[in-house]
C-alpha positions as CSV (number, residue, x, y, z in Angstrom):
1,X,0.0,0.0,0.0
2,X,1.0,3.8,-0.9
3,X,1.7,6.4,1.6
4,X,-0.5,9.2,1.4
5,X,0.6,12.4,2.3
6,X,-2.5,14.0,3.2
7,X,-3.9,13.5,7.1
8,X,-6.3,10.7,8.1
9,X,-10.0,12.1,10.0
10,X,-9.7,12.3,13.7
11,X,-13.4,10.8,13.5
12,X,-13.1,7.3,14.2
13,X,-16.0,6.3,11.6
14,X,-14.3,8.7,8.8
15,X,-11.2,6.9,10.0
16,X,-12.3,3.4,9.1
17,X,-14.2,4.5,5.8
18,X,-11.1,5.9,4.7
19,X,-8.8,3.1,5.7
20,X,-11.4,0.7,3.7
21,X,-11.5,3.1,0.7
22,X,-7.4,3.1,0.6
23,X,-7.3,-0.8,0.8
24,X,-9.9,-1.2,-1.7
25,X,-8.6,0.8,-4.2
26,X,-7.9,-0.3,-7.9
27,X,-4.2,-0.3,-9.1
28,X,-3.8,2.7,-11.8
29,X,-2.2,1.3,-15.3
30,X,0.3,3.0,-16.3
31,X,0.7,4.1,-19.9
32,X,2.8,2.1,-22.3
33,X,5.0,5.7,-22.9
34,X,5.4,5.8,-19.2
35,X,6.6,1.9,-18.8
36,X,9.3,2.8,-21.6
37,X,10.5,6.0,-19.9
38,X,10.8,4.0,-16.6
39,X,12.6,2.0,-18.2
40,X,15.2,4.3,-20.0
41,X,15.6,5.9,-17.0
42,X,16.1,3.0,-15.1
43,X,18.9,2.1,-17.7
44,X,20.6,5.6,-17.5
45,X,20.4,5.2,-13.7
46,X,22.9,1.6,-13.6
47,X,25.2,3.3,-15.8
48,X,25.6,6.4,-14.8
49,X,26.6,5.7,-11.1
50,X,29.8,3.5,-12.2
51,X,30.3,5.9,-15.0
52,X,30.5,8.9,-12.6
53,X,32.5,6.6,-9.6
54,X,35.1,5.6,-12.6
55,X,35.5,9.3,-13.5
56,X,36.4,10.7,-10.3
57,X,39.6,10.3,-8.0
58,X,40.1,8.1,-4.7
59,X,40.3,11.6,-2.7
60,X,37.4,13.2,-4.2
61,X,35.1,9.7,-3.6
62,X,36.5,9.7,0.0
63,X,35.8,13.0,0.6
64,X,32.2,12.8,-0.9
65,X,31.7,9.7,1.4
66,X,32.5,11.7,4.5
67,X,30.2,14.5,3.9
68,X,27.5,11.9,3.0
69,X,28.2,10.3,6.3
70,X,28.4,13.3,8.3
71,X,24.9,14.4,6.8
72,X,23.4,11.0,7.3
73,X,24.6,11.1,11.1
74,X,23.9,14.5,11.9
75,X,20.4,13.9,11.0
76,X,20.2,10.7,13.1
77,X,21.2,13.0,16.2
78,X,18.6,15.3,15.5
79,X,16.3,12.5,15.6
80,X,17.4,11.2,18.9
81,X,17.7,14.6,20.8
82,X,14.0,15.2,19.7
83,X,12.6,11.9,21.5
């Protein structure tokens, strides 16, 4: 099942209608155009990563890495100081 951004009704009766209209719902199709851009994309995506990886230097990756990291953990403290 999708998450939905929007808010679910206090009301415990809208809640339950909801919650039964989100389980219940139909799959959309998608388009044959929009299957073959997913998959282009999807192609571009596996090559470009190595591509880009391949292209830059062992300091630059590192230091890419550690910013990542420092990001990724920052944010993880943020979460922990708020509970």
């Amino acid at each position: 099942m999708r998450r939905s951004s929007k808010t679910l009704p206090k009301d415990p009766n809208l809640l339950a209608y909801k919650i039964v209209q989100l389980s219940t719902e139909e799959p959309k199709e998608r388009s044959p155009i929009s299957e073959y851009l997913a998959e282009i994309g999807k192609k571009g995506g596996l090559k470009g990563g190595p591509a880009r990886a391949k292209k830059l230097s062992s300091k630059k990756r590192k230091e890419i890495a550690q910013k990542a990291a420092k990001v990724r953990w920052g944010k993880r403290r943020e979460k922990e100081n708020k509970l």
